[in-house]
KOLBA-852616 format. One record per residue (C-alpha): x, y, z. Coordinates in steps of 0.1 Angstrom, whole numbers, padded with zeros to 4 digits, always signed. Last residue first. Layout:
BEGIN
XYZ/...
//
This chain:
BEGIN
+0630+0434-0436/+0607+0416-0457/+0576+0395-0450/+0553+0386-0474/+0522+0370-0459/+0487+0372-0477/+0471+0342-0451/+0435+0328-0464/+0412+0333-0432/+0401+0312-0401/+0414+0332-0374/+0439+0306-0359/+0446+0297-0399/+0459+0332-0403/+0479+0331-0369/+0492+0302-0382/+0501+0317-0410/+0519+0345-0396/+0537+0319-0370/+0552+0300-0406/+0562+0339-0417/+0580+0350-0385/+0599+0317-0388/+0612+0324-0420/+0620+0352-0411/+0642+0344-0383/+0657+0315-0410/+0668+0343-0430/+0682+0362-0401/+0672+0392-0381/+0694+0415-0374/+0692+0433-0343/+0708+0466-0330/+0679+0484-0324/+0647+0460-0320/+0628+0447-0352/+0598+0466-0367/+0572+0449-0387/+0544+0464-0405/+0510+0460-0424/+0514+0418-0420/+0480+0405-0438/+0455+0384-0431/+0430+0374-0455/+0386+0372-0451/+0377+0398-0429/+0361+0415-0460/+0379+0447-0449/+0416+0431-0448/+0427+0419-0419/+0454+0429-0399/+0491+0418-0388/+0514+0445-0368/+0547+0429-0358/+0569+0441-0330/+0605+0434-0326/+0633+0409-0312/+0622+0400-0277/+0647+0374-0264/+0647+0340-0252/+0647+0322-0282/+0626+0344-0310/+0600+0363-0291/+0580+0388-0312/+0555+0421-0292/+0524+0422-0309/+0510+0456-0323/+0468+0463-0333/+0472+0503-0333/+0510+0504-0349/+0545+0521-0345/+0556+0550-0324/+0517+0559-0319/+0513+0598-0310/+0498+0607-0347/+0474+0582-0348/+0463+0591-0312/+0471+0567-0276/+0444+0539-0273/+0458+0511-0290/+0493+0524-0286/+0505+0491-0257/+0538+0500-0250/+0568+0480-0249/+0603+0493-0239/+0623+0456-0247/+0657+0456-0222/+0644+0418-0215/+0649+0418-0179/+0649+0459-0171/+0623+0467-0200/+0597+0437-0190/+0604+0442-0157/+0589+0479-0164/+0562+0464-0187/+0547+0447-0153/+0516+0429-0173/+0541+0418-0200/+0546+0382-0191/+0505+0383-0184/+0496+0388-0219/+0477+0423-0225/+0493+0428-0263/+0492+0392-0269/+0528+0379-0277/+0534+0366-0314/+0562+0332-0301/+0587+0332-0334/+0601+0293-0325/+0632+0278-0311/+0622+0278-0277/+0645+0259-0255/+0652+0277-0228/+0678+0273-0204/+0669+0259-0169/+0651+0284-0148/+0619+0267-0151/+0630+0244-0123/+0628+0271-0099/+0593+0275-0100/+0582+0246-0073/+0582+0274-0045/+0569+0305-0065/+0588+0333-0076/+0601+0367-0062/+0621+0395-0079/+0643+0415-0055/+0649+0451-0072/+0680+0468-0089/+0685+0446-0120/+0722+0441-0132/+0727+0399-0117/+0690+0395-0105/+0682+0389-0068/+0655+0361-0065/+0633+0359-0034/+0613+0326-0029/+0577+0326-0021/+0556+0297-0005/+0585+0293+0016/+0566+0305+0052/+0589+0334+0055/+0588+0340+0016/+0550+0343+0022/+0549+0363+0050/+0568+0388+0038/+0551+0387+0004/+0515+0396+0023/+0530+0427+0048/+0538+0438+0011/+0512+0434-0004/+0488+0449+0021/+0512+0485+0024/+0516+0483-0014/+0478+0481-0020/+0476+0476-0057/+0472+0434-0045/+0436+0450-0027/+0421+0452-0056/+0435+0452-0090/+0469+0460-0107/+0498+0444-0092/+0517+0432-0119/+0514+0462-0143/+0534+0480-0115/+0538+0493-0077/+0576+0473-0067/+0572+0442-0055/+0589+0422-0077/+0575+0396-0098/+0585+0361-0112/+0555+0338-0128/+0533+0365-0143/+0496+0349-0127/+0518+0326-0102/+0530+0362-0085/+0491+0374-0087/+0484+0341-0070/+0509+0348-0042/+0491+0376-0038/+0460+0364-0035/+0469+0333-0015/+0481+0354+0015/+0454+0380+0008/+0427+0352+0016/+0449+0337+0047/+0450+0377+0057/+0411+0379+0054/+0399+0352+0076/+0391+0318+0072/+0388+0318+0034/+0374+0293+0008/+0342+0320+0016/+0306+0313+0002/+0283+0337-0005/+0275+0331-0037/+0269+0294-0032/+0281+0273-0067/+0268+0252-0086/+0281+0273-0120/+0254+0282-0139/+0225+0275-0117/+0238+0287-0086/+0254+0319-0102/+0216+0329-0113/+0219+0339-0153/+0231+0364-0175/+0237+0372-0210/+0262+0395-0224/+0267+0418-0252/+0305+0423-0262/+0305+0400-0289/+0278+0376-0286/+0289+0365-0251/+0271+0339-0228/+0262+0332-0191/+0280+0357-0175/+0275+0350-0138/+0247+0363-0109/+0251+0364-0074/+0289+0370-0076/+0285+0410-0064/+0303+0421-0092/+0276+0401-0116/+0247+0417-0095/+0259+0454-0102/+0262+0449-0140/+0230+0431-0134/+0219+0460-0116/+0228+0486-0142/+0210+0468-0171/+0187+0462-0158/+0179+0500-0147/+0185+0505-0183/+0214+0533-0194/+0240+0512-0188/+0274+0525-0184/+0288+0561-0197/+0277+0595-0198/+0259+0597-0167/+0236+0570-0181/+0204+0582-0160/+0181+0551-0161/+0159+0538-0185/+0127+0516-0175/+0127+0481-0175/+0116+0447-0188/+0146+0421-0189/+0153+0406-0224/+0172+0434-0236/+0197+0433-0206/+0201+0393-0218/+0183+0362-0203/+0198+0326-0189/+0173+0316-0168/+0134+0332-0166/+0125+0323-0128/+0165+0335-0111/+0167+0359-0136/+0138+0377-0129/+0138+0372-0096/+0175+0389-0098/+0158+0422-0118/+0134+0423-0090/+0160+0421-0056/+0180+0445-0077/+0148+0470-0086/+0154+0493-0054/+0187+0497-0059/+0182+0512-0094/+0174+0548-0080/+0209+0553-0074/+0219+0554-0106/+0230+0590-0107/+0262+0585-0127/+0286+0591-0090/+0257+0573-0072/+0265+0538-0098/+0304+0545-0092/+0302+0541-0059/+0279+0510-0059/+0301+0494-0082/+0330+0503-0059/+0315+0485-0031/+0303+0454-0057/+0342+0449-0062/+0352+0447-0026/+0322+0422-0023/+0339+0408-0051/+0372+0404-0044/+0365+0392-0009/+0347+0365-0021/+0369+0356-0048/+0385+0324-0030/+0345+0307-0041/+0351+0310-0076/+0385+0294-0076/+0369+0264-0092/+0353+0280-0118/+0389+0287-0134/+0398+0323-0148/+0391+0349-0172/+0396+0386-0165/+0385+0418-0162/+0411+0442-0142/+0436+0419-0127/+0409+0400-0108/+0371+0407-0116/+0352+0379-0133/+0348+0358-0161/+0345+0320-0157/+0361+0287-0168/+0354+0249-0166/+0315+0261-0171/+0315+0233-0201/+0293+0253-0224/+0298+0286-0218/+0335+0291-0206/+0354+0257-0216/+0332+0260-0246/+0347+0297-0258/+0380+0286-0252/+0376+0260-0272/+0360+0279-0299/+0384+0304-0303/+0408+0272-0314/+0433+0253-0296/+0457+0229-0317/+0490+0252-0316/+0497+0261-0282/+0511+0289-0261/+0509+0320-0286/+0472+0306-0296/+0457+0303-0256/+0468+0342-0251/+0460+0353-0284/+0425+0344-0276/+0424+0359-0243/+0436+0395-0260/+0407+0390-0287/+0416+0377-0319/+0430+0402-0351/+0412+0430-0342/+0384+0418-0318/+0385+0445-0288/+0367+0431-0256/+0392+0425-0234/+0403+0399-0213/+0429+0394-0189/+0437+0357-0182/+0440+0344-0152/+0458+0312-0130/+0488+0312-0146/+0500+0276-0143/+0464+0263-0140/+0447+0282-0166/+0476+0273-0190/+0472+0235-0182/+0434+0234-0186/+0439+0257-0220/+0462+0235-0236/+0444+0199-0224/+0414+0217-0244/+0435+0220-0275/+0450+0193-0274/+0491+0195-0262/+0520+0203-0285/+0523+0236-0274/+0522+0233-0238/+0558+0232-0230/+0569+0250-0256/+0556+0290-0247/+0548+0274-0213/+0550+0308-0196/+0570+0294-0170/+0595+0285-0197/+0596+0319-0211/+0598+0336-0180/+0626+0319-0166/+0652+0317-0197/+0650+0355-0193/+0652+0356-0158/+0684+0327-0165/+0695+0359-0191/+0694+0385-0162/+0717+0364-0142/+0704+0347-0105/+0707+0350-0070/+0691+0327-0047/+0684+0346-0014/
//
């Protein structure tokens, strides 16, 4: 086992992450190579300042736009949304590895569609998929059907419900988003690709690459329960870890003990290059669902940086903002900052910023919080009203 200090984890994470490697590159170089190195990004639908994807691409490069990750979803079909850490974004090509994911995912569907009384839409799937498969790319709206019970949440149209149910299965894809409201069409037409079709053997080769996958997806995990290993079957600790053992016996995983941390992390075979000191100079704004702080209890033991995400949690619980992004400078995660917009949409301003205990932040730290600021403001495509001040 290679052993290793807290600060080379450090160093780890934020070279794996590509926070300088990748951010010279295009824009649409930037998000092939991200994509590839951490295989999915979680999306969500809030739009406060970017959506979480969004941020994602922006804190690891600085020529992408919203739009290029747009077009490499719905225009160029390089990327697709789909079920993997909770929703997520990830390459086309790994459509056909999901099979398992989502016939897994269309069982729950179909759980949670008799727990709302929605039973009744079964027998309109087959219809609803005609419809799609004659008309093309349509929305909910554009499908005729009746309504359907709701059971206080979900669709309340009977298309609604079984595209919903359609899309888990993999026999239909999102075609487009207009803010949250999607458009479907046939997975065949969209993406090429057979539905049914299985990269896998058998199911332990699947869950083999799975978890190993989920490992690439935060770049050193251990194998405790945790933000890493939300989803199906990888929240599974008897599967995962019966899947890890096999892995570090084959090589494909390597375990790491860490110098002052109780658990074995592990990383990939081909990682351990990023364990060279870092050499990120910049403020790096960290998307509040970023896959470095999936597991937030690594995040606390490796980086000693409690985060939690208050977007949900009442005004009068939240510790600092609703819209917060953790702040790398070097290695190290100094504070939170809490830009918004104004209500015309049109400037960006920082509301708050709070730096960890026992950290002073220097002029030239400042100064770098400011220059990201305004990038972030030019990210978004409004006039930047930054004054910083500790």
């Amino acid at each position: 086992m290679t052993e290793i200090t807290k600060e080379q984890l450090r160093d780890f994470y934020i070279n794996y992450h590509g926070f300088v490697e990748f951010f010279e590159l295009d824009g649409q170089s930037a998000i092939s190579h991200i994509f590839e190195r951490i295989k999915s990004v979680q999306y969500d639908p809030l739009n406060i300042i970017g959506r979480n994807a969004e941020l994602a691409m922006f804190s690891r490069n600085k020529n992408v736009t919203r739009e290029d990750l747009f077009a490499a979803l719905y225009d160029r079909r390089e990327l697709v949304d789909g079920w993997d850490k909770m929703m997520c974004i990830f390459q086309s090509a790994e459509f056909e590895k999901f099979k398992y994911v989502r016939d897994e995912s269309a069982r729950q569907y179909r759980t949670v569609m008799s727990r709302r009384g929605q039973d009744d839409c079964h027998a309109a799937t087959e219809d609803i998929y005609g419809y799609l498969a004659r008309n093309g790319e349509s929305s909910v709206t554009d499908i005729p059907s009746p309504k359907t019970n709701n059971g206080g949440w979900g669709p309340s149209k009977v298309a609604g419900v079984c595209c919903e149910y359609l899309w888990n299965s993999g026999r239909i894809t999102v075609a487009r988003k207009k803010g949250v409201v999607k458009s479907f069409d046939t997975t065949e037409r969209l993406l090429g690709k057979d539905w049914q079709a299985n990269e896998f053997s058998d199911f332990d080769e699947f869950l083999r690459w799975y978890v190993k996958r989920r490992v690439q997806s935060v770049g050193a995990a251990c194998g405790k329960n945790g933000g890493a290993w939300l989803g199906i079957y990888v929240d599974d600790k008897e599967l995962r870890e019966r899947a890890i053992a096999q892995l570090v016996e084959l090589g494909e995983l390597l375990p790491i003990a860490v110098e002052g941390v109780k658990n074995t992390y592990y990383i990939p075979r081909g990682a351990e290059r990023f364990l060279s000191p870092s050499k990120n100079e910049r403020a790096v704004f960290v998307a509040p669902l970023d896959n470095l702080i999936w597991d937030r209890a690594s995040i606390k033991s490796v980086f000693d940086f409690d985060y939690s995400w208050e977007v949900y949690a009442p005004k009068v619980k939240r510790k600092y903002g609703y819209y917060v992004l953790p702040i790398i400078i070097g290695n190290r995660f100094v504070g939170r900052i809490e830009p918004v917009l104004n209500k015309a949409k049109t400037e960006l301003h920082v509301q708050n910023i709070w730096f960890e205990d026992g950290y002073t932040a220097s002029a030239d730290d400042l100064q770098k919080i400011t220059d990201e600021a305004k990038r972030l403001a030019s990210f978004l495509n409004v006039e930047a009203d930054i004054n910083i001040r500790v």
